[in-house]
C-alpha positions as CSV (number, residue, x, y, z in Angstrom):
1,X,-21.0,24.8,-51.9
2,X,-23.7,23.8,-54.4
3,X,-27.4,25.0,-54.2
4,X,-28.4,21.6,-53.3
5,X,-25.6,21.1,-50.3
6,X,-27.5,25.0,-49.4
7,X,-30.2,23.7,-49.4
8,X,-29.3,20.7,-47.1
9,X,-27.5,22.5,-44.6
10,X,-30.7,24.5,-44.0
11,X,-33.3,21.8,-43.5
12,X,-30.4,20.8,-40.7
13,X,-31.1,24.4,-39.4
14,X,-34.7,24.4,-39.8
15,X,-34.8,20.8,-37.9
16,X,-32.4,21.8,-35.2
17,X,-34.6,25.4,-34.5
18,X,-38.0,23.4,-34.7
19,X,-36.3,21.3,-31.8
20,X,-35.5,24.3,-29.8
21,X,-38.4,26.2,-30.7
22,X,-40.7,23.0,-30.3
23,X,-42.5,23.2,-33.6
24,X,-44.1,20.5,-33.8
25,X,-45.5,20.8,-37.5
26,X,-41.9,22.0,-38.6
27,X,-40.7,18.8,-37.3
28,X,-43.2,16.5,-38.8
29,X,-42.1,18.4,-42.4
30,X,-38.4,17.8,-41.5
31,X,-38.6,14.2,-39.9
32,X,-39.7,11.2,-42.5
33,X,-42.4,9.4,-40.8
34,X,-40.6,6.0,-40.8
35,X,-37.6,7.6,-39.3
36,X,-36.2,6.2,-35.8
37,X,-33.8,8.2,-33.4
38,X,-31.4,6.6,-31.1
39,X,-29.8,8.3,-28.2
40,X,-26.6,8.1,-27.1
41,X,-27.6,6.0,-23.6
42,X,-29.1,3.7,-26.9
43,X,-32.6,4.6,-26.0
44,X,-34.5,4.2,-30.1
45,X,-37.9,5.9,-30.2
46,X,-40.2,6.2,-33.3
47,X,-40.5,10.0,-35.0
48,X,-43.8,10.1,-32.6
49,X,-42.3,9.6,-29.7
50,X,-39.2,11.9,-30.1
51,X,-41.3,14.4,-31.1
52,X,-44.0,13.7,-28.2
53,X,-41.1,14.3,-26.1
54,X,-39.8,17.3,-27.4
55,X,-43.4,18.8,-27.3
56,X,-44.0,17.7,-23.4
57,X,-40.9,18.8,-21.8
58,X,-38.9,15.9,-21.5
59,X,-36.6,16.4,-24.2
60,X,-35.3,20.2,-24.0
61,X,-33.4,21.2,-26.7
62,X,-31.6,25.0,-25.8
63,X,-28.8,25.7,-28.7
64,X,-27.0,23.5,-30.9
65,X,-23.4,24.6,-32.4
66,X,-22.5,23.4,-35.7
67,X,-18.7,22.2,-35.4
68,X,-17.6,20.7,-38.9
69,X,-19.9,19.1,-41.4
70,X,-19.3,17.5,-44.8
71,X,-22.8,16.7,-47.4
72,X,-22.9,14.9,-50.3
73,X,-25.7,14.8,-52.7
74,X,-26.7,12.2,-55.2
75,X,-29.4,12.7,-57.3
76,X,-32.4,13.4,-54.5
77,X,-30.5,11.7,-52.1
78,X,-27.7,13.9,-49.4
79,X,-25.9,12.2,-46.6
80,X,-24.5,15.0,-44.0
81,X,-22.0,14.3,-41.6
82,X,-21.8,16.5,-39.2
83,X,-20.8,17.4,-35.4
84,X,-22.4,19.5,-33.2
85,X,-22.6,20.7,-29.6
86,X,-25.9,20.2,-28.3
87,X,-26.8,22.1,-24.8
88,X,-30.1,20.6,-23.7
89,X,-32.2,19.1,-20.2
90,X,-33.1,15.6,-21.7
91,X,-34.7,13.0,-18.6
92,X,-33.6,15.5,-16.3
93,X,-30.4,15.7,-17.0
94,X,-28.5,19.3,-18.1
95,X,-25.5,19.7,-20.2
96,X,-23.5,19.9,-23.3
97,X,-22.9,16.8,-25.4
98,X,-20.6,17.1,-28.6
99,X,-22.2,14.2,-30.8
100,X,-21.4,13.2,-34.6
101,X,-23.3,11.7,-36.8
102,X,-24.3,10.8,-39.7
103,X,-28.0,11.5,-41.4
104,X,-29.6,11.2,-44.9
105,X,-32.3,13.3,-46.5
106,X,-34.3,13.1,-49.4
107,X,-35.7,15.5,-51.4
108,X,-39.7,15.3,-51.4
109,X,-41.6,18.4,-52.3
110,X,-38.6,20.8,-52.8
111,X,-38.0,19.9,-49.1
112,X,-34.7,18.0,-47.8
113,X,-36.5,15.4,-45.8
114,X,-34.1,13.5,-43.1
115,X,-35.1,9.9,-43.7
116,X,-32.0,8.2,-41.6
């Protein structure tokens, strides 16, 4: 794994323990401001309103296990594919959810910032 794929893979730590931890300023340094989230009942909130969410209770992020991931980096651009088994309470509903997906960062400060 190169530095820069390092590097990657722990902004995708640091994002998923600022969710569980609800940090809010860790995920304002993490999340782009333009970036949108969709869930997977399709629900698409702003960066604002996920992390409003996250901070009031609604959203409750408890662990999140990394099953197989692949990054690529371009220049200051890394797309990371990646599934995961989240165990959370989100609108009042508790489980675990194995979701993939597929996010891309860019490098801004010496920072991997997810963007998409």
């Amino acid at each position: 794994m190169t530095t820069e794929e390092k590097e990657v893979y722990a902004a995708y730590q640091a994002i998923n323990t600022a969710m569980i931890e609800k940090d809010r300023a860790a995920m304002e340094r993490y999340f782009d401001e333009k970036l949108t989230f969709t869930h997977m009942s399709g629900k698409k909130q702003t960066r604002k309103e996920f992390i409003g969410e996250i901070m009031d209770g609604t959203l409750n992020y408890f662990k999140v296990e990394t099953k197989n991931y692949s990054i690529s980096v371009d220049g200051d651009t890394a797309c990371m594919k990646v599934t995961h088994t989240v165990t959370a309470k989100v609108y009042g509903m508790s489980g675990s959810w194995t979701l993939g997906g597929e996010n891309t960062y860019k490098k801004r400060n010496r920072i991997w910032v997810r963007v998409e």
